[in-house]
C-alpha positions as CSV (number, residue, x, y, z in Angstrom):
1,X,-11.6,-16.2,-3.6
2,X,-9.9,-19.6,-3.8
3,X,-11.1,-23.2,-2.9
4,X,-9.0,-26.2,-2.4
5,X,-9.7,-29.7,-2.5
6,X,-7.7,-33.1,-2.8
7,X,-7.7,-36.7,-3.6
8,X,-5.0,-39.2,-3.7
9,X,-3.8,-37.6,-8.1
10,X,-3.3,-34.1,-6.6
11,X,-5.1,-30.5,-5.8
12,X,-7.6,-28.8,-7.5
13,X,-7.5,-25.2,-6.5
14,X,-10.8,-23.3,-7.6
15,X,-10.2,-19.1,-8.1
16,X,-13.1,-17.1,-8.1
17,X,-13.7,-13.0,-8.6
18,X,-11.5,-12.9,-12.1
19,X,-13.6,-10.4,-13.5
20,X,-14.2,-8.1,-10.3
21,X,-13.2,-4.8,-11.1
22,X,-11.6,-4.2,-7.3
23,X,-10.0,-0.5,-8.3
24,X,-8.2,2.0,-6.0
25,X,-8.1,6.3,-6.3
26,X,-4.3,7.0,-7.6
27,X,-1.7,7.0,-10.1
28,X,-1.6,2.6,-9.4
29,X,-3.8,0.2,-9.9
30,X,-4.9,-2.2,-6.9
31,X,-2.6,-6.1,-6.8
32,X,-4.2,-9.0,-5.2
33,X,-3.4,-12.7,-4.9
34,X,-6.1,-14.8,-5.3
35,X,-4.2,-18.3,-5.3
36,X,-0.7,-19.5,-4.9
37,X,-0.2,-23.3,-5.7
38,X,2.4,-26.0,-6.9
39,X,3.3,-24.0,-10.1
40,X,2.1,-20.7,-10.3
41,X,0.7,-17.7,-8.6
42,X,-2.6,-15.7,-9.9
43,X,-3.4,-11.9,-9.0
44,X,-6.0,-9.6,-10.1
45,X,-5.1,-6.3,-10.8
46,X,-8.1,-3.4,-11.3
47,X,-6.9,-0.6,-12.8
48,X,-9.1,2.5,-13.4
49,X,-8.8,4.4,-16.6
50,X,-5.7,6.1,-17.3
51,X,-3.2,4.3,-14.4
52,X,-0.3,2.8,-15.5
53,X,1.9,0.0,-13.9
54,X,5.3,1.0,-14.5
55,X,8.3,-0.5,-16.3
56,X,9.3,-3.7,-13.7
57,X,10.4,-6.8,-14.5
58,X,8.9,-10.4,-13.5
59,X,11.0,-12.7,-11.3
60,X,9.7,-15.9,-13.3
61,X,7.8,-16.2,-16.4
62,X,4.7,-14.8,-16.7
63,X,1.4,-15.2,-18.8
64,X,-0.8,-11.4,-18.7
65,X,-4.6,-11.2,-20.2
66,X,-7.1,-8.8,-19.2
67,X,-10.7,-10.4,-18.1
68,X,-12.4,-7.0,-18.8
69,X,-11.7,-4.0,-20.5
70,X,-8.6,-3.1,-22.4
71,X,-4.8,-2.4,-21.3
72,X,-1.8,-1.9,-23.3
73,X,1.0,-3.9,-22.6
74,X,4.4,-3.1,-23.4
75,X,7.9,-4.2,-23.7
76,X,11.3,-2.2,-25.1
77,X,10.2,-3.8,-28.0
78,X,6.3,-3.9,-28.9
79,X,2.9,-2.6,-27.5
80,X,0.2,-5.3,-27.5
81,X,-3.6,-4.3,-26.9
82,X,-4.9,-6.7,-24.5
83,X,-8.8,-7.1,-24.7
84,X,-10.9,-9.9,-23.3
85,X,-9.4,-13.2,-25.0
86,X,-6.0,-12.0,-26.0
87,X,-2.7,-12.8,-23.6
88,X,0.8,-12.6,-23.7
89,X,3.7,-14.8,-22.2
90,X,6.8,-13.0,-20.7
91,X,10.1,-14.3,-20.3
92,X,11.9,-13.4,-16.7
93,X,13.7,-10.5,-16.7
94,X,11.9,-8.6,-19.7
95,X,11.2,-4.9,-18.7
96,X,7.5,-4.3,-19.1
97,X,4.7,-2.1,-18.3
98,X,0.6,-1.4,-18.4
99,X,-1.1,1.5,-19.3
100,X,-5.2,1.1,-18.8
101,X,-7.5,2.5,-21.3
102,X,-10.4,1.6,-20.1
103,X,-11.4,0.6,-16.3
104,X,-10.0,-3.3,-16.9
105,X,-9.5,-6.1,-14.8
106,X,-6.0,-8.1,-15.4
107,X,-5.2,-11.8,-14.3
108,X,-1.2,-12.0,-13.8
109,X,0.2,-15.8,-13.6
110,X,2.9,-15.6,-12.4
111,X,5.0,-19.5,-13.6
112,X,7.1,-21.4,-11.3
């Protein structure tokens, strides 16, 4: 899913399979890493219709945005619908949660 090269300015770290809808039976959706690097972590998570990631909070800032389908993403405070081009930065700390409303596909970065 990931491909790493270097050269003497640094790495360039290549993460395929964004849009692969990769979902599991249940009340979760399926997590999986596809890169960790200088900086930030990525994971994919395939969520069928209906399951819900529940409130937890981040351990680092995070930017959320769904690749395919359509999630709603909520904090104590406001519920954003996240479609294909739309994403939202959290703060550590802030409780959150996802709720799919459609089989969707979200890329989680998690900032270091």
């Amino acid at each position: 899913m990931m491909s790493d090269s270097s050269d003497s300015t640094g790495t360039m770290t290549v993460i395929e399979g964004l849009t692969h809808l990769d979902k599991k039976d249940g009340d979760a959706p399926r997590l999986e890493k596809l890169a960790s690097g200088a900086g930030a972590t990525v994971i994919r998570i395939g969520f069928a219709a209906g399951q819900i990631l529940k409130d937890h909070r981040a351990p680092a800032p995070i930017l959320v945005q769904t690749t395919s389908g359509d999630v709603s993403f909520s904090t104590a405070d406001r519920t954003v619908p996240l479609v294909p081009g739309t994403a939202v930065h959290v703060d550590e700390g802030v409780m959150h949660n996802l709720v799919a409303n459609t089989d969707s596909v979200v890329m989680l970065t998690i900032l270091r």
